[in-house]
C-alpha positions as CSV (number, residue, x, y, z in Angstrom):
1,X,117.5,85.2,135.3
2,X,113.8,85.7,134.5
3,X,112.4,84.9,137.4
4,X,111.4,88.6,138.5
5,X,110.0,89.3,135.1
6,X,106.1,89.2,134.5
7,X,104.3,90.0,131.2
8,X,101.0,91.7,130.9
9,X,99.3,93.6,129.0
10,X,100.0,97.0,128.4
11,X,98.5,100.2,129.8
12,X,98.8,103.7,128.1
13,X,100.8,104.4,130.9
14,X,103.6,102.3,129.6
15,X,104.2,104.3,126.6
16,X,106.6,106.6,127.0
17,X,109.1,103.0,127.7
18,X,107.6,100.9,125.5
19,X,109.0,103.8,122.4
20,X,111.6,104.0,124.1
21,X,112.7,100.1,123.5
22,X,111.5,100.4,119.7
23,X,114.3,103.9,119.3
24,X,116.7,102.0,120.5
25,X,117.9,100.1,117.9
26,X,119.8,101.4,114.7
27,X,116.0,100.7,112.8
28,X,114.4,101.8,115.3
29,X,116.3,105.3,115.4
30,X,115.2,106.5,111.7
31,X,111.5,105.0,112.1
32,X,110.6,106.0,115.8
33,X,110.2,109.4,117.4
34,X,110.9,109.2,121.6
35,X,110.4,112.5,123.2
36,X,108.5,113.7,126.3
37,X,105.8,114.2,125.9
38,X,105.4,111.0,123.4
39,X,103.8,112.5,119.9
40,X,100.1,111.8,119.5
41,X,100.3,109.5,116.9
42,X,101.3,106.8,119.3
43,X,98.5,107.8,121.7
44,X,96.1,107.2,118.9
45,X,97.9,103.7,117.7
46,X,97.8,102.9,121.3
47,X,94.1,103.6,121.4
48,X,93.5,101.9,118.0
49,X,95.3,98.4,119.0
50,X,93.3,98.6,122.4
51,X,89.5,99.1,120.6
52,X,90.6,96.2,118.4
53,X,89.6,93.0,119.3
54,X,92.2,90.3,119.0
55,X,95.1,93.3,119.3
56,X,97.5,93.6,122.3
57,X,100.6,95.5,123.0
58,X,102.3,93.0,125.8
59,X,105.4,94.1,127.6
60,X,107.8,92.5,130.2
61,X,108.5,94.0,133.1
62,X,110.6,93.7,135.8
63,X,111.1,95.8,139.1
64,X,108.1,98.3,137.7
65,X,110.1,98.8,134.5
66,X,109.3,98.1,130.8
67,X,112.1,95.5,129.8
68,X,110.4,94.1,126.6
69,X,107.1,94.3,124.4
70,X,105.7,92.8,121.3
71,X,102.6,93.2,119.6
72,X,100.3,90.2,119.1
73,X,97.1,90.2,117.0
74,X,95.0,87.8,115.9
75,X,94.0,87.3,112.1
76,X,91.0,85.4,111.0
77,X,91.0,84.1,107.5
78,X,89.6,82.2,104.7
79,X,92.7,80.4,103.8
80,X,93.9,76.8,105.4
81,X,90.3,75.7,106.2
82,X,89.2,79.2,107.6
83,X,92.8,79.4,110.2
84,X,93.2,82.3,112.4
85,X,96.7,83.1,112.9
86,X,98.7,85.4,114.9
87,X,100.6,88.1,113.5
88,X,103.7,89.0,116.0
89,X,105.4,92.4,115.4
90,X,107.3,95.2,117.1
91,X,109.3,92.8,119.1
92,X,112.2,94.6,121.6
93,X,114.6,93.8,124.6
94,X,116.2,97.0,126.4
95,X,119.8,95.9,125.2
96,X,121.1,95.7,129.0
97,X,118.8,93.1,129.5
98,X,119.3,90.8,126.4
99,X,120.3,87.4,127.4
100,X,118.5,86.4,130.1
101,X,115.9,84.9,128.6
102,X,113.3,88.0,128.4
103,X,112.2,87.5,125.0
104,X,111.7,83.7,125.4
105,X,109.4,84.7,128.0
106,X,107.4,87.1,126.1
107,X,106.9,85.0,123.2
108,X,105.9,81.9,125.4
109,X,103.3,84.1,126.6
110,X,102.3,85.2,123.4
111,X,102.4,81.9,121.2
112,X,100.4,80.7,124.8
113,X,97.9,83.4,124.3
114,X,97.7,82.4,120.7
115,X,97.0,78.8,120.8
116,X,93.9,79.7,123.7
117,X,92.6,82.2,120.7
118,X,92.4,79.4,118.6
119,X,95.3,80.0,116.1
120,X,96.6,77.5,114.2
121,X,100.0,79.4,112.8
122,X,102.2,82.1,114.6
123,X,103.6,84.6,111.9
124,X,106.1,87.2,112.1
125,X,108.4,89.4,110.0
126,X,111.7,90.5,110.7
127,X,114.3,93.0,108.8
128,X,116.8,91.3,106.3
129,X,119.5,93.5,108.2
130,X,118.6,91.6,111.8
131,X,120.6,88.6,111.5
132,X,120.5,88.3,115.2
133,X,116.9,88.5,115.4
134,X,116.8,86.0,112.7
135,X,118.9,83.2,114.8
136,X,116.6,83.9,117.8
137,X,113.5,83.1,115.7
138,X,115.0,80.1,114.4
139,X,116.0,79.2,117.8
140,X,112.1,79.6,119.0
141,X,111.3,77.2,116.0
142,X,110.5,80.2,113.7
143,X,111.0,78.5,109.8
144,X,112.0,81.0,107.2
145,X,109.4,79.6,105.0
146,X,108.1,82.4,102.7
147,X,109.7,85.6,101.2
148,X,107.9,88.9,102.8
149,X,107.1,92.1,100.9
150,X,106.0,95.3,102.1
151,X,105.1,98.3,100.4
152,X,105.4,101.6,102.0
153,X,103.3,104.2,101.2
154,X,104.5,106.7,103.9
155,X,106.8,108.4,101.1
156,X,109.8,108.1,103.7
């Protein structure tokens, strides 16, 4: 039942919960670093996504706890006729609360959000190794229309 969740915004204060969600996955485990207190890299990114305009971190909360988050930006561009799309990423469920319909409500609220910006396309990439994630997508009306490639130039 989603009827007690609400999705907002999110506030530095939400943090700590919102790593939290993206460790807890097998991905998320070798990418993600959740420890109290939260290195400073992701007080920086936080502050970085906040002074950017068209750039939110929104999370799903229920009872005062994190539940969910995505990121949501905004992307103007030259290409179809000058279209600004929105880019979602970082996308997580806490796992004792998948099911009920959280993550349809966050990306309501965000594909919402998007089409008041203006956007004409809703984007998103997901792991080749996320066939779960994959169905969900497809089940929102994602189409797997384009092959993604990413470069990494961590060195990790």
């Amino acid at each position: 039942m989603t009827d007690d969740i609400s999705i907002r915004r999110a506030a530095q204060a939400d943090l700590p919960a919102i790593v939290r969600l993206l460790a807890a996955d097998p991905l998320g485990k070798t990418r993600e670093r959740y420890a109290e207190p939260l290195p400073d890299a992701y007080l920086r990114a936080f502050a970085e996504v906040e002074a950017q305009a068209g750039n939110a971190i929104l999370v799903a909360e229920a009872g005062g706890r994190v539940i969910g988050c995505l990121q949501l930006t905004f992307i103007p561009g030259l290409t179809r006729l000058g279209m600004t799309r929105a880019q979602i990423e970082g996308v997580r469920v806490d796992e004792s609360r998948r099911g009920e319909g959280i993550g349809e409500r966050l990306f309501a609220h965000a594909i919402e959000a998007a089409r008041a910006a203006g956007c004409g396309l809703v984007q998103l990439t997901t792991d080749a190794s996320r066939p779960d994630a994959h169905r969900f997508y497809e089940r929102l009306g994602f189409v797997s229309s384009h092959v993604g490639m990413k470069l990494d130039l961590t060195g990790r």
